[in-house]
C-alpha positions in Angstrom: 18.0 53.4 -15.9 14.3 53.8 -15.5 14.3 56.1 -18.8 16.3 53.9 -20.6 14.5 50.9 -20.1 11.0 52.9 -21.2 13.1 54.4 -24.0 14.1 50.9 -25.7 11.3 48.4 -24.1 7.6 48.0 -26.0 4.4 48.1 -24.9 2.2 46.0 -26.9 -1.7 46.6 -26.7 -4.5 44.5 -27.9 -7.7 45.1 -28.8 -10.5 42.6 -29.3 -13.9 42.8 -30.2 -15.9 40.6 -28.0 -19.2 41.4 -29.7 -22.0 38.9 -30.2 -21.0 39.0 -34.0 -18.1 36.8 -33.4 -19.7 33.9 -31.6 -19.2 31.7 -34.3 -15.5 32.5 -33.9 -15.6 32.3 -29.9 -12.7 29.2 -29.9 -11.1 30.7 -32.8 -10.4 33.6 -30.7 -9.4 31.7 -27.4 -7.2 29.7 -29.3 -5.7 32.4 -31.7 -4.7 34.5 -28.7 -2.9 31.7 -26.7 -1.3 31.2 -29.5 -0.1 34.6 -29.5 1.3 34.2 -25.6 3.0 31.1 -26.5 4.9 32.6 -29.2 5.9 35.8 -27.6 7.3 33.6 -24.7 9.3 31.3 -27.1 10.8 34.5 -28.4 11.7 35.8 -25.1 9.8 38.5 -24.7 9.6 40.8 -21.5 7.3 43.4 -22.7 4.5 44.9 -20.9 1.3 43.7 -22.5 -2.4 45.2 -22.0 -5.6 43.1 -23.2 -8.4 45.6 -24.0 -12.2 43.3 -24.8 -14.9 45.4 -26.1 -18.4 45.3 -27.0 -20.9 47.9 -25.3 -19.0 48.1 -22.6 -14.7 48.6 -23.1 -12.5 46.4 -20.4 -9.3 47.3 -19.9 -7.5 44.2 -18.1 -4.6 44.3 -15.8 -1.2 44.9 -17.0 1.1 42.2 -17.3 4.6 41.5 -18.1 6.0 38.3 -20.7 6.9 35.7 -19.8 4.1 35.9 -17.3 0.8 37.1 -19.4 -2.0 35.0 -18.6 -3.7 32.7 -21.0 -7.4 32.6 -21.8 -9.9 30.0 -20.8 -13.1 31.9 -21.6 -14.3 35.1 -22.7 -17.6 36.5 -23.0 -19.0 37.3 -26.3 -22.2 39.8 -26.5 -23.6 42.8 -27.3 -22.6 45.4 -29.7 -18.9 47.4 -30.9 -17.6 50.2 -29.0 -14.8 49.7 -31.1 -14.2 54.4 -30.8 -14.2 53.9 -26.9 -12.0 50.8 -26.8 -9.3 52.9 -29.1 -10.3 56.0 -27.0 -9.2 54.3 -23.6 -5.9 52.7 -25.5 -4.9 55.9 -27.0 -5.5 57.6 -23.3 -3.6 54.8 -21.6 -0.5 55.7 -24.2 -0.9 59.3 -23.4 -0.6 58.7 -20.2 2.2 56.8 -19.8 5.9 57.3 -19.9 6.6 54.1 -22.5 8.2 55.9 -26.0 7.4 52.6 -28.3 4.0 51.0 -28.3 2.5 48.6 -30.2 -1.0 48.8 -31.0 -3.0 45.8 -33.0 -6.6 46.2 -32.9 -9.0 42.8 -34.0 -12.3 43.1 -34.9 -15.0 41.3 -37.5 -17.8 44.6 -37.6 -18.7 48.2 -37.6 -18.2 51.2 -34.7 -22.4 51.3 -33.7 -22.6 51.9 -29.8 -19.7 54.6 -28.8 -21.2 56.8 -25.8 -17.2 58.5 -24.7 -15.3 58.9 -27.4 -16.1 60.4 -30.9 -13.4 60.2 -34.3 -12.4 63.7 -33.5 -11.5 62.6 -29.8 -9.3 60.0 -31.5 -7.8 62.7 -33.7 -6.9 64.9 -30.7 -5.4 62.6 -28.5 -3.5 60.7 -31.6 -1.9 64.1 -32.7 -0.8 64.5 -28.6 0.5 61.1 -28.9 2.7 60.8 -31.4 4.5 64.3 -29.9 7.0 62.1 -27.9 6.0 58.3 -28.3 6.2 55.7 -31.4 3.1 54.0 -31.8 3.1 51.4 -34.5 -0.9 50.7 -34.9 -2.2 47.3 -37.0 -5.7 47.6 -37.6 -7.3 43.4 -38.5 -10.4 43.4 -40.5 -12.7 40.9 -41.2 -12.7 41.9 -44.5 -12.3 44.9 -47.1 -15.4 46.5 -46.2 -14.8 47.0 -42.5 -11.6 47.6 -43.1 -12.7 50.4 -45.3 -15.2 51.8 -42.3 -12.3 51.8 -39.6 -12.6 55.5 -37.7 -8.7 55.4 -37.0 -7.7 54.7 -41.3 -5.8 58.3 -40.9 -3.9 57.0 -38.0 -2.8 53.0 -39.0 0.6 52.2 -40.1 -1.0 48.6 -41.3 -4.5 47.3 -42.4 -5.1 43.9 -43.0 -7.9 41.8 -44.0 -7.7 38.4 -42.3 -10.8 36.9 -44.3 -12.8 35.7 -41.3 -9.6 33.4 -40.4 -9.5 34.5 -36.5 -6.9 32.3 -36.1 -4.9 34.1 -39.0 -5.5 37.5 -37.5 -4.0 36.3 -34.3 -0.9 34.8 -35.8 -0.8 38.7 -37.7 -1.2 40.5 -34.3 2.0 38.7 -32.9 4.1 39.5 -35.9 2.8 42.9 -34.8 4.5 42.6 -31.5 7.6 40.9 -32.7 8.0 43.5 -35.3 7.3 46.8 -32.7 9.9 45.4 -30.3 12.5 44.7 -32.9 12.4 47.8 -34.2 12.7 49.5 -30.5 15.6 47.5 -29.5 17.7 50.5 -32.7 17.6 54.4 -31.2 13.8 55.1 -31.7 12.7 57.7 -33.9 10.3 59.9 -32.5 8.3 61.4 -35.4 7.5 65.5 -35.6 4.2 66.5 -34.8 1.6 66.5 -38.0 -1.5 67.6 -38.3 -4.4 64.6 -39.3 -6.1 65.9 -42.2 -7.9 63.9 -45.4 -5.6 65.9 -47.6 -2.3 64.4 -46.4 -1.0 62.1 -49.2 0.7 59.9 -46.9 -2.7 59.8 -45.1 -4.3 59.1 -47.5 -2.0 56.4 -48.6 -2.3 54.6 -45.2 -5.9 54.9 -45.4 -6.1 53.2 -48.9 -3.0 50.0 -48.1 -4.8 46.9 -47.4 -3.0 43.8 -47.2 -4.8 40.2 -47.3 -3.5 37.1 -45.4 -3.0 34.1 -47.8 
């Protein structure tokens, strides 16, 4: 039964940069993501959810269950983006875990500048390991085209999307995200074979070039 239930059941994951770049954005982001709990409990949701906040310093914060995931009153914004150590320490969660669908949405408004653990060929590494024996849909939310354009996973994303500075927006994208992921788990999940990440790949290279806008 244990199997079964990690077979068919989602773990979603999000990532938010907590930088002192989004300040201006600081209630944006408070509300945006309680708007993000509220929804996934009107939709019933029982996934296992992990908040990951970043800036120098990656925190991982306790795992919870919906209905039950906390809200936020407060988070504190400084600092610079880890954004390679805060994927580094998701992708080595999912690694080393027994959950076969995850759902990966990372938010952030500004450039990789102060990773000390991880490096993009880390990331490389662990995603080839990853996706081995475990569907990982990964959203990558941009503040625009240009940082979308300097994310160090492009290879790896199944979506890109530039939410415009509209934090708000970018949360509302990041639950579609979730919804989406644990839809698509509830069908027999297909395990993809193992491929090797290179620039050449054309269906690489097509995620790498797919940006979508929010409206």
């Amino acid at each position: 039964m244990l199997y079964l239930y990690l077979k068919m059941s989602t773990w979603d994951i999000l990532i938010l940069d907590k930088s002192g770049s989004m300040m201006p954005n600081k209630q944006n982001l408070i509300n945006g993501f309680n708007n993000l709990v509220d929804e996934q409990k009107k939709q019933g949701s029982t996934n296992k959810f992990t908040l990951i906040t970043f800036s120098n310093v990656v925190e991982v914060h306790h795992e919870q269950h919906f209905p039950d995931v906390d809200k936020m009153s407060d988070i504190q914004i400084k600092g610079q983006t880890s954004l390679i150590d805060a994927i580094g320490e998701a992708y080595t969660l999912v690694k080393n875990n027994e959950h076969k669908n995850v759902s990966l949405t990372i938010i952030t408004d500004g450039y990789e500048n102060s990773s000390t653990k991880y490096t993009r060929e880390n990331l490389n590494v662990l995603k080839e390991e990853i996706t081995e024996n475990i569907q990982m849909n990964i959203t990558f939310i941009g503040t625009d085209e240009n940082c979308i354009k300097e994310n160090p996973i492009n290879l790896h994303t199944t979506r890109s999307i530039d939410y415009r500075g509209d934090l708000l927006s970018a949360m509302r994208s990041a639950s579609q995200n979730i919804t989406t992921t644990r839809e698509e788990s509830l069908q027999e999940p297909l395990v993809p074979p193992k491929r090797k990440i290179t620039a050449e790949d054309p269906q690489n290279k097509k995620n790498c070039t797919d940006i979508c806008s929010i409206e």
